[in-house]
mmCIF file as gemmi writes it, N, C-alpha and C atoms, coordinates in Angstrom:
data_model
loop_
_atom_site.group_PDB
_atom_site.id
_atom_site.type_symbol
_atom_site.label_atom_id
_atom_site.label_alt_id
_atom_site.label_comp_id
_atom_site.label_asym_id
_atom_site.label_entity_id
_atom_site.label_seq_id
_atom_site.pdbx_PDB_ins_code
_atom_site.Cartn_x
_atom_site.Cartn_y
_atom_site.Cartn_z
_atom_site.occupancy
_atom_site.B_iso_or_equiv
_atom_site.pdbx_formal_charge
_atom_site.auth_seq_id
_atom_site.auth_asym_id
_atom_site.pdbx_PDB_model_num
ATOM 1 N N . UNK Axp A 1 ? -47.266 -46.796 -25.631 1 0 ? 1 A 1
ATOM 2 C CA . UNK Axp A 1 ? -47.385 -46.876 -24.205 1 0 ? 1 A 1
ATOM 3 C C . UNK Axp A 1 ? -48.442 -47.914 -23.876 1 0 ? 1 A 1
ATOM 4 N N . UNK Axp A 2 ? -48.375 -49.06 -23.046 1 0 ? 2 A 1
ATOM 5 C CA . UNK Axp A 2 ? -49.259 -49.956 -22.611 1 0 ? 2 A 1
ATOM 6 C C . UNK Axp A 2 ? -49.407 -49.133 -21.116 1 0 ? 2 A 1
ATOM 7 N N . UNK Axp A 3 ? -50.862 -49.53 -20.756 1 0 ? 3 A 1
ATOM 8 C CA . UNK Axp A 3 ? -51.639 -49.114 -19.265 1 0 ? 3 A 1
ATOM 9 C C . UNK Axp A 3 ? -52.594 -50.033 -18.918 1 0 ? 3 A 1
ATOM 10 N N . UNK Axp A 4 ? -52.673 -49.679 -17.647 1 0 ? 4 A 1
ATOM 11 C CA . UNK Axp A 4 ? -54.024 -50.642 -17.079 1 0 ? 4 A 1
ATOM 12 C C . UNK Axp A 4 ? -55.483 -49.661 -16.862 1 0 ? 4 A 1
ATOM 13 N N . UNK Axp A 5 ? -54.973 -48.136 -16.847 1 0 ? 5 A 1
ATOM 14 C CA . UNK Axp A 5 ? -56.145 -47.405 -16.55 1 0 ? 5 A 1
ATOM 15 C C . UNK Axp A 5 ? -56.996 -47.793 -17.872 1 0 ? 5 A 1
ATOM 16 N N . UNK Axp A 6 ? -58.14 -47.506 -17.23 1 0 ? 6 A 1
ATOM 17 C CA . UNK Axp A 6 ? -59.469 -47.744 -17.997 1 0 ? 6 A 1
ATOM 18 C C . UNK Axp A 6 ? -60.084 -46.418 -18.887 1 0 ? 6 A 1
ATOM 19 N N . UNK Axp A 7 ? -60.495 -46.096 -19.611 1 0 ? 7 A 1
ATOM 20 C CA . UNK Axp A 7 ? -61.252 -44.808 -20.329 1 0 ? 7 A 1
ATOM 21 C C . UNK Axp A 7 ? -61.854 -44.288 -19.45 1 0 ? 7 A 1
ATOM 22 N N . UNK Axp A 8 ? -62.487 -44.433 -18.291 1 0 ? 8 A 1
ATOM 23 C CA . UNK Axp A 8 ? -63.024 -43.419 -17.422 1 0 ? 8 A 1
ATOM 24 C C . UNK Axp A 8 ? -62.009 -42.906 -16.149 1 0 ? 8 A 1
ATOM 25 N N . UNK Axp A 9 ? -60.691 -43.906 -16.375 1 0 ? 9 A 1
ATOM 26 C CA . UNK Axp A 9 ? -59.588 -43.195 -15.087 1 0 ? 9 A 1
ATOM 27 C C . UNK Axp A 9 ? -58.582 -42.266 -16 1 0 ? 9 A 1
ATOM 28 N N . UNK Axp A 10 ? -57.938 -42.639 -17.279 1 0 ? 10 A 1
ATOM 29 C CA . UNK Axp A 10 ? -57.941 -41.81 -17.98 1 0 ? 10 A 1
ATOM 30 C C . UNK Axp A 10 ? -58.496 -40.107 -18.302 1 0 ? 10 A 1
ATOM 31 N N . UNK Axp A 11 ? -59.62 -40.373 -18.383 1 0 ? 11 A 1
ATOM 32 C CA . UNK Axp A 11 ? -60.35 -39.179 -18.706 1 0 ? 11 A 1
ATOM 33 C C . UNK Axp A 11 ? -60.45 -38.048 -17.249 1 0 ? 11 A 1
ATOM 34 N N . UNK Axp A 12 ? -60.39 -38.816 -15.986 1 0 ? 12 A 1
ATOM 35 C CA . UNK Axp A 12 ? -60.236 -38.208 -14.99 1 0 ? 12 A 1
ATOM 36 C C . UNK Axp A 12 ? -58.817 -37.169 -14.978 1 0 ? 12 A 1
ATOM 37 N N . UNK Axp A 13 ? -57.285 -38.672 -15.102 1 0 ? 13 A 1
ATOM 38 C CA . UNK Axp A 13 ? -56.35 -38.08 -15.151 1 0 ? 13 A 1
ATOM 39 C C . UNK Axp A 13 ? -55.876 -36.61 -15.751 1 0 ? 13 A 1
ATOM 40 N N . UNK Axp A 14 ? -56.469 -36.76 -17.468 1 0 ? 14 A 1
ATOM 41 C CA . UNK Axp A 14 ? -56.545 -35.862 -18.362 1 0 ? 14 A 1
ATOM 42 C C . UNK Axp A 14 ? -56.62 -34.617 -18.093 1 0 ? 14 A 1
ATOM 43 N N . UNK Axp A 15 ? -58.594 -34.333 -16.79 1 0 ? 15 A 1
ATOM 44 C CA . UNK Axp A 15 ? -58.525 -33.408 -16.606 1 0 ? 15 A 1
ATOM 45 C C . UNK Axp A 15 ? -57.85 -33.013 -15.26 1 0 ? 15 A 1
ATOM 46 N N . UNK Axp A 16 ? -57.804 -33.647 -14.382 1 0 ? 16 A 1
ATOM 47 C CA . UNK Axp A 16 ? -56.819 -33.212 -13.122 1 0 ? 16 A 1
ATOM 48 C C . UNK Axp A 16 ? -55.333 -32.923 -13.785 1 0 ? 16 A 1
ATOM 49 N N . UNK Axp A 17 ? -55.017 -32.749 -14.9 1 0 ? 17 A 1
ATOM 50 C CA . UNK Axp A 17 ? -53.627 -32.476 -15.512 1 0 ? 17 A 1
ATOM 51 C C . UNK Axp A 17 ? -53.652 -31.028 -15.738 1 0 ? 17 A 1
ATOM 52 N N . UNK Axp A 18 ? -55.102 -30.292 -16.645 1 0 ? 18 A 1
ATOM 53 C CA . UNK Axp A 18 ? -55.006 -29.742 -16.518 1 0 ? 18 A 1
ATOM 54 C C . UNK Axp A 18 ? -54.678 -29.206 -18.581 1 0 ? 18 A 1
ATOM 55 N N . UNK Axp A 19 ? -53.759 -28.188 -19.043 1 0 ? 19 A 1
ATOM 56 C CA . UNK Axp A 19 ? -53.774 -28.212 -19.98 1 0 ? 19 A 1
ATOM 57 C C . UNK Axp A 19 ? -52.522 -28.418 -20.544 1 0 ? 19 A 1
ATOM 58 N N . UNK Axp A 20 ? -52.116 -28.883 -21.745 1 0 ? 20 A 1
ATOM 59 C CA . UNK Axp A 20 ? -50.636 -29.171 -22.167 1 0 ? 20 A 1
ATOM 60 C C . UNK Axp A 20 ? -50.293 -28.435 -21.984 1 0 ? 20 A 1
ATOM 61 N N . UNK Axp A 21 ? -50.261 -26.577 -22.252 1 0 ? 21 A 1
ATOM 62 C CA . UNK Axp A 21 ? -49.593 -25.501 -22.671 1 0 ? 21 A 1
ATOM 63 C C . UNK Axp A 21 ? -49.115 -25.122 -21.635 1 0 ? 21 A 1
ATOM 64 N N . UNK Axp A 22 ? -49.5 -25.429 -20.251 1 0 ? 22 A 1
ATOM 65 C CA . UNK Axp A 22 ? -49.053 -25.389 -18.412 1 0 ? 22 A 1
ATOM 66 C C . UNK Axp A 22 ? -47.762 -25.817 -18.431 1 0 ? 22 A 1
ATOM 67 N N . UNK Axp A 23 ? -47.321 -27.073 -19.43 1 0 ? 23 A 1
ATOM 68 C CA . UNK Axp A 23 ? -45.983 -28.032 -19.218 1 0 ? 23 A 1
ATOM 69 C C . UNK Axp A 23 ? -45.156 -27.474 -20.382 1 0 ? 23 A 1
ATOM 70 N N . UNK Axp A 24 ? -43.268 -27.845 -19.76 1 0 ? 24 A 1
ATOM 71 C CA . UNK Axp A 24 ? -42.713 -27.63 -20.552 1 0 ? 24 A 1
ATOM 72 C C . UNK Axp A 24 ? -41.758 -28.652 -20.664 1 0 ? 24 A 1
ATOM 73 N N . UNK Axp A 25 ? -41.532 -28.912 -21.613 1 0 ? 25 A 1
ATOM 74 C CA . UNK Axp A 25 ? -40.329 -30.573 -21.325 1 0 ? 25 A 1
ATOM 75 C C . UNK Axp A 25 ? -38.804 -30.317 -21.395 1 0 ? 25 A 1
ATOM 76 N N . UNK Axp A 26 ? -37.953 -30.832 -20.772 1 0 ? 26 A 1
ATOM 77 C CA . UNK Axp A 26 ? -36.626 -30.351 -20.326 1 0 ? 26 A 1
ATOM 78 C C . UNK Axp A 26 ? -35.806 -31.224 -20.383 1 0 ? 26 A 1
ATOM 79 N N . UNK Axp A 27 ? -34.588 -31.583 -21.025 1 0 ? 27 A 1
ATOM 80 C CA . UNK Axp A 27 ? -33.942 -32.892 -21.576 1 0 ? 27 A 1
ATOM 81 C C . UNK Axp A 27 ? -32.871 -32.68 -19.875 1 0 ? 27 A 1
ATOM 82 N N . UNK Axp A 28 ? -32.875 -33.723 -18.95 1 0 ? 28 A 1
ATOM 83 C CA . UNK Axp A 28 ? -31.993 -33.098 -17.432 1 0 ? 28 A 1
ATOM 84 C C . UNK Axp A 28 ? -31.026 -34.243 -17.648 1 0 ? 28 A 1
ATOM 85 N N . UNK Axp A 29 ? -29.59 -34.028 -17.497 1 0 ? 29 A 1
ATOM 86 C CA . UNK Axp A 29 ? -28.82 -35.307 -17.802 1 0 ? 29 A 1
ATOM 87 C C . UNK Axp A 29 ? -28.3 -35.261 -16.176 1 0 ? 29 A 1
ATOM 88 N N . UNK Axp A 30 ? -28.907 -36.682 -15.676 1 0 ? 30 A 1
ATOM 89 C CA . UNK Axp A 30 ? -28.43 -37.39 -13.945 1 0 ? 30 A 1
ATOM 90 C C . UNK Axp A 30 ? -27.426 -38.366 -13.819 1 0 ? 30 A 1
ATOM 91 N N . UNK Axp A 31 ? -26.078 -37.665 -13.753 1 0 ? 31 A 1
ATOM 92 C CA . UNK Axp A 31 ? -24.851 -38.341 -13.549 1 0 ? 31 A 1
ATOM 93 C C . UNK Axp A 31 ? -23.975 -38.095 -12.483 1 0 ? 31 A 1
ATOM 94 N N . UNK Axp A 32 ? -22.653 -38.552 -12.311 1 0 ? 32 A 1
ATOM 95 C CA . UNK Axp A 32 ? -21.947 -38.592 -11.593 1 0 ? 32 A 1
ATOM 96 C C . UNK Axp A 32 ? -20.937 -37.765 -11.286 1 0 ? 32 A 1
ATOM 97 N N . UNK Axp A 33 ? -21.193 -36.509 -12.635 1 0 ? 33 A 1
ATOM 98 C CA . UNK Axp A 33 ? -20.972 -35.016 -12.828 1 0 ? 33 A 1
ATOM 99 C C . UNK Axp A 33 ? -21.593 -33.908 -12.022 1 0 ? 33 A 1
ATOM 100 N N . UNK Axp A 34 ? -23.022 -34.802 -11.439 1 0 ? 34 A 1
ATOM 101 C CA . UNK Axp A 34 ? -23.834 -33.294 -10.6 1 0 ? 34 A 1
ATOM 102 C C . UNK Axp A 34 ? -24.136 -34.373 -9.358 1 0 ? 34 A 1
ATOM 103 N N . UNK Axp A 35 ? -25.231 -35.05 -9.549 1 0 ? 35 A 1
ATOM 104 C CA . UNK Axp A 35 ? -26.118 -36.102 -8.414 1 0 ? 35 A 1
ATOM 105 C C . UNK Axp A 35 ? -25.98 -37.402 -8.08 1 0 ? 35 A 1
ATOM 106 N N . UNK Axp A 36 ? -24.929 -38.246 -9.142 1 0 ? 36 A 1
ATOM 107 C CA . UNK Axp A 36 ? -25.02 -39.545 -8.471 1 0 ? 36 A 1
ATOM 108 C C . UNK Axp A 36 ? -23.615 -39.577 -8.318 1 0 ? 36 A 1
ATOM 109 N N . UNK Axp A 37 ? -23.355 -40.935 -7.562 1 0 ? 37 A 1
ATOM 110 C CA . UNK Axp A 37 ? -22.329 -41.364 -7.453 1 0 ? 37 A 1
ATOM 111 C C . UNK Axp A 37 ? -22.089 -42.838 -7.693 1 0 ? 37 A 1
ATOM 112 N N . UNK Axp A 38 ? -20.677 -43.593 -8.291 1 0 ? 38 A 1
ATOM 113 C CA . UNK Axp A 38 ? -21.044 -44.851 -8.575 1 0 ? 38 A 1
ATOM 114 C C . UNK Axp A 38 ? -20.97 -45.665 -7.081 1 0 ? 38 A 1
ATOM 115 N N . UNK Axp A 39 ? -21.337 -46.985 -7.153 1 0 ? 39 A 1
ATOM 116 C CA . UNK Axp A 39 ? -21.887 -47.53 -5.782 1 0 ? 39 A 1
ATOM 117 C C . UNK Axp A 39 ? -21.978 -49.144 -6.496 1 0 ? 39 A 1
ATOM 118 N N . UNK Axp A 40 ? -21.673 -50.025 -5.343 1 0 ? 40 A 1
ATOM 119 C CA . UNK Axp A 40 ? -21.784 -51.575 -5.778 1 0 ? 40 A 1
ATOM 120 C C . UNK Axp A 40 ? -23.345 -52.134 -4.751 1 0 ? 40 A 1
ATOM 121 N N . UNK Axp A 41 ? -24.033 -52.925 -5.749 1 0 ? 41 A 1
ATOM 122 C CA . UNK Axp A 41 ? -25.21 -53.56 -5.192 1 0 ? 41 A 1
ATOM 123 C C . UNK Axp A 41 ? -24.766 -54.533 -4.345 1 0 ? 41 A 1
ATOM 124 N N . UNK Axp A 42 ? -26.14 -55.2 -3.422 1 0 ? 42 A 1
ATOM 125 C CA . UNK Axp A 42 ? -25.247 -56.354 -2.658 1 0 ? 42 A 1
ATOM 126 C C . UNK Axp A 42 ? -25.068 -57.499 -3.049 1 0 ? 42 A 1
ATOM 127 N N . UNK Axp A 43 ? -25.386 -57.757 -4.18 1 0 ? 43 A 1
ATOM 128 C CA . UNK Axp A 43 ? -24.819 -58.62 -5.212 1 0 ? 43 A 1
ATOM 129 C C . UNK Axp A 43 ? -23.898 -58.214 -6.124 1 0 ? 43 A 1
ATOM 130 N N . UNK Axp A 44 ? -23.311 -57.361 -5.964 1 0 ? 44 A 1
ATOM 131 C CA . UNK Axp A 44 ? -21.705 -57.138 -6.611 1 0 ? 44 A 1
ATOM 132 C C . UNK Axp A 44 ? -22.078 -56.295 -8.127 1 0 ? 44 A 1
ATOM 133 N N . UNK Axp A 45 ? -22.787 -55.98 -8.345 1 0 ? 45 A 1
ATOM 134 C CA . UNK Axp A 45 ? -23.67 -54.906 -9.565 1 0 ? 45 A 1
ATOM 135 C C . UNK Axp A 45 ? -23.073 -53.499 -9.876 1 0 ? 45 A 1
ATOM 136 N N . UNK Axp A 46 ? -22.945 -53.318 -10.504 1 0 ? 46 A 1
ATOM 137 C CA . UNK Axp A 46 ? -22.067 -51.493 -10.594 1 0 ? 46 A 1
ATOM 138 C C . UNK Axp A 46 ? -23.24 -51.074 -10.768 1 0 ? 46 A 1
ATOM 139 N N . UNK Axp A 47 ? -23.533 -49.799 -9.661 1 0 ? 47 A 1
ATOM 140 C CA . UNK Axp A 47 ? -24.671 -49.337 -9.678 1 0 ? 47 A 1
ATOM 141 C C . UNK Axp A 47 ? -24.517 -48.077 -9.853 1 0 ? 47 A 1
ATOM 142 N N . UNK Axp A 48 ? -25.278 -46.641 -10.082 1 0 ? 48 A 1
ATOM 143 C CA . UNK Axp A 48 ? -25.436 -45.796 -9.588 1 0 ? 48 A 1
ATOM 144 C C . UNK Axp A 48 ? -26.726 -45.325 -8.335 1 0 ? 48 A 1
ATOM 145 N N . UNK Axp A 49 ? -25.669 -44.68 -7.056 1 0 ? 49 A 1
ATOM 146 C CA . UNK Axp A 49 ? -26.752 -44.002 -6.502 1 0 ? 49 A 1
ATOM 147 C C . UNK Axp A 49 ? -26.713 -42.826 -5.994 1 0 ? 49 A 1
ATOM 148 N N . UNK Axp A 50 ? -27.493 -41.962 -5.691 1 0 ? 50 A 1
ATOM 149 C CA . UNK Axp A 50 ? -27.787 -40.722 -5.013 1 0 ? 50 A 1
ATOM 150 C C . UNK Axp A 50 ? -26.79 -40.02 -3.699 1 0 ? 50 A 1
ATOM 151 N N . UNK Axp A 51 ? -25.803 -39.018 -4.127 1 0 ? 51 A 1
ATOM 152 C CA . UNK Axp A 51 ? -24.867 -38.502 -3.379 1 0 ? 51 A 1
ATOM 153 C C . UNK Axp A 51 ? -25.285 -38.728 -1.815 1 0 ? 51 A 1
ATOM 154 N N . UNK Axp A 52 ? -26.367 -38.221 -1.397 1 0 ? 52 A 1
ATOM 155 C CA . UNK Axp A 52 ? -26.499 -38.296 -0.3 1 0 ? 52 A 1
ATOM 156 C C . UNK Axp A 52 ? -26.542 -39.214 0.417 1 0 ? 52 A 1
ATOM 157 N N . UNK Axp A 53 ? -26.488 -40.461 -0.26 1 0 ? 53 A 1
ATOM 158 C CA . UNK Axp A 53 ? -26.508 -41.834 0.283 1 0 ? 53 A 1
ATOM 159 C C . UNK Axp A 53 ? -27.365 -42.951 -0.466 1 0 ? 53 A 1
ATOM 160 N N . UNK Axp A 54 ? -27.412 -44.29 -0.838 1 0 ? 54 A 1
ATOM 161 C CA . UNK Axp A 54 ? -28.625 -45.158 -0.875 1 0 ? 54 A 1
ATOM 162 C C . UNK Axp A 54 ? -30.013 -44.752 -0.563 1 0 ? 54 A 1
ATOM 163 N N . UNK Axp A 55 ? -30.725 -44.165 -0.924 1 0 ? 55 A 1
ATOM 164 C CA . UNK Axp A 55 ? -32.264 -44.564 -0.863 1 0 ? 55 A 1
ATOM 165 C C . UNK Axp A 55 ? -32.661 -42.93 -0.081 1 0 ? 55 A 1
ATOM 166 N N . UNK Axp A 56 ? -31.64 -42.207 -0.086 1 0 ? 56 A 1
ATOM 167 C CA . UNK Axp A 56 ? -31.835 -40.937 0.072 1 0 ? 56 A 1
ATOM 168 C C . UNK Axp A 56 ? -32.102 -39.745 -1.576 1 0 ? 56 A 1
ATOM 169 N N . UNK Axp A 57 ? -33.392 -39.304 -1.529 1 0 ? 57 A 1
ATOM 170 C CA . UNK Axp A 57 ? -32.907 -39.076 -3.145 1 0 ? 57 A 1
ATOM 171 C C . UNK Axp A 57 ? -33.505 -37.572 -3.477 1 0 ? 57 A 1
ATOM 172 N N . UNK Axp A 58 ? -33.457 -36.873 -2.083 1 0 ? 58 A 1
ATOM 173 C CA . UNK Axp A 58 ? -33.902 -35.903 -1.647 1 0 ? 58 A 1
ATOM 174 C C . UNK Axp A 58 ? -33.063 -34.448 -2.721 1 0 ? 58 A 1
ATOM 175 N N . UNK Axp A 59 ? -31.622 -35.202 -3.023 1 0 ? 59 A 1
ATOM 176 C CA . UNK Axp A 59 ? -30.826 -33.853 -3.733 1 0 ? 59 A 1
ATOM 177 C C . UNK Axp A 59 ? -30.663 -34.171 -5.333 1 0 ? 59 A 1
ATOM 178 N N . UNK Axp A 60 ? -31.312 -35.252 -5.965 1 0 ? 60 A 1
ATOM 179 C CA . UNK Axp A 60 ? -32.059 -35.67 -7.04 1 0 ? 60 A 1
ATOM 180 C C . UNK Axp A 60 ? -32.603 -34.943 -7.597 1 0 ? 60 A 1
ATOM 181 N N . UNK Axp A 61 ? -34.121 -35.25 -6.036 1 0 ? 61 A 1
ATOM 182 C CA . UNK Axp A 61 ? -35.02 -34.192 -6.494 1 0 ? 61 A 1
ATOM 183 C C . UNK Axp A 61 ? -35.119 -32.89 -6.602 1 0 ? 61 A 1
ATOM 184 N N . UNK Axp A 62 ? -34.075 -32.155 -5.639 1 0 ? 62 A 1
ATOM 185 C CA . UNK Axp A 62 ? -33.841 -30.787 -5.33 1 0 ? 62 A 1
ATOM 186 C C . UNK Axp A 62 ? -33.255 -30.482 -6.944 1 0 ? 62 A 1
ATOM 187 N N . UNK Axp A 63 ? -32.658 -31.091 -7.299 1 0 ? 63 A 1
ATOM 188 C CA . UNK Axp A 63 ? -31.814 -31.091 -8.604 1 0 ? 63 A 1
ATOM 189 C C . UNK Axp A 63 ? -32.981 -30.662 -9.839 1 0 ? 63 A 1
ATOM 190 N N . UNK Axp A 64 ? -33.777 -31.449 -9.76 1 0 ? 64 A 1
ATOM 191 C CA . UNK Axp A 64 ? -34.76 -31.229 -10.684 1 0 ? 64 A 1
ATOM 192 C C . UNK Axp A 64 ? -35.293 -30.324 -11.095 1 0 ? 64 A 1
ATOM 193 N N . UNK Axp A 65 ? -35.846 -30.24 -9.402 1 0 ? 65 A 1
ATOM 194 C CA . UNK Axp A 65 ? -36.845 -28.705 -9.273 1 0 ? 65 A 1
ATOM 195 C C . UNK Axp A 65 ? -36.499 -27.846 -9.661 1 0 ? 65 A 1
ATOM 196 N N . UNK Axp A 66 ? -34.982 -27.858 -9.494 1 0 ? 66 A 1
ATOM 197 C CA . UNK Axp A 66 ? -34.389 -26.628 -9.72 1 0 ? 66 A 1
ATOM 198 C C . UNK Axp A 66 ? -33.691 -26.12 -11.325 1 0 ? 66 A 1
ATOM 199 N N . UNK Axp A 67 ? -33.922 -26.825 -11.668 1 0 ? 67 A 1
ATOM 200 C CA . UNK Axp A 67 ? -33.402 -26.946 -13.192 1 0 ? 67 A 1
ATOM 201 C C . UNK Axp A 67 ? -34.434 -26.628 -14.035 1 0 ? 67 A 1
């Protein structure tokens, strides 16, 4: 991992995190099966984006939380 924080913003982060054993990691697969949908950029790009619309990403996140 490359960063720009410094050893004393770091060490802040660290403790405003809090402790590892709080977190749990969760493999979430974001497709066109649950939350996205496919969509063309305005340069002609096969994109994916967010059911609810472009730049709406509100049921993404609901998705997450909830998982």
């Amino acid at each position: 991992m490359v960063t720009d924080i410094g050893i004393n913003g770091l060490e802040k982060l660290v403790v405003s995190l809090g402790s590892f054993t709080d977190y749990a990691l969760a493999k979430i697969n974001l497709s066109t099966d649950n939350v996205l949908v496919n969509g063309k950029s305005p340069q002609g790009q096969f994109i994916l984006i967010p059911k609810q619309g472009s730049g709406d990403w509100t049921g993404v996140q609901n998705y997450i939380k909830n998982y």
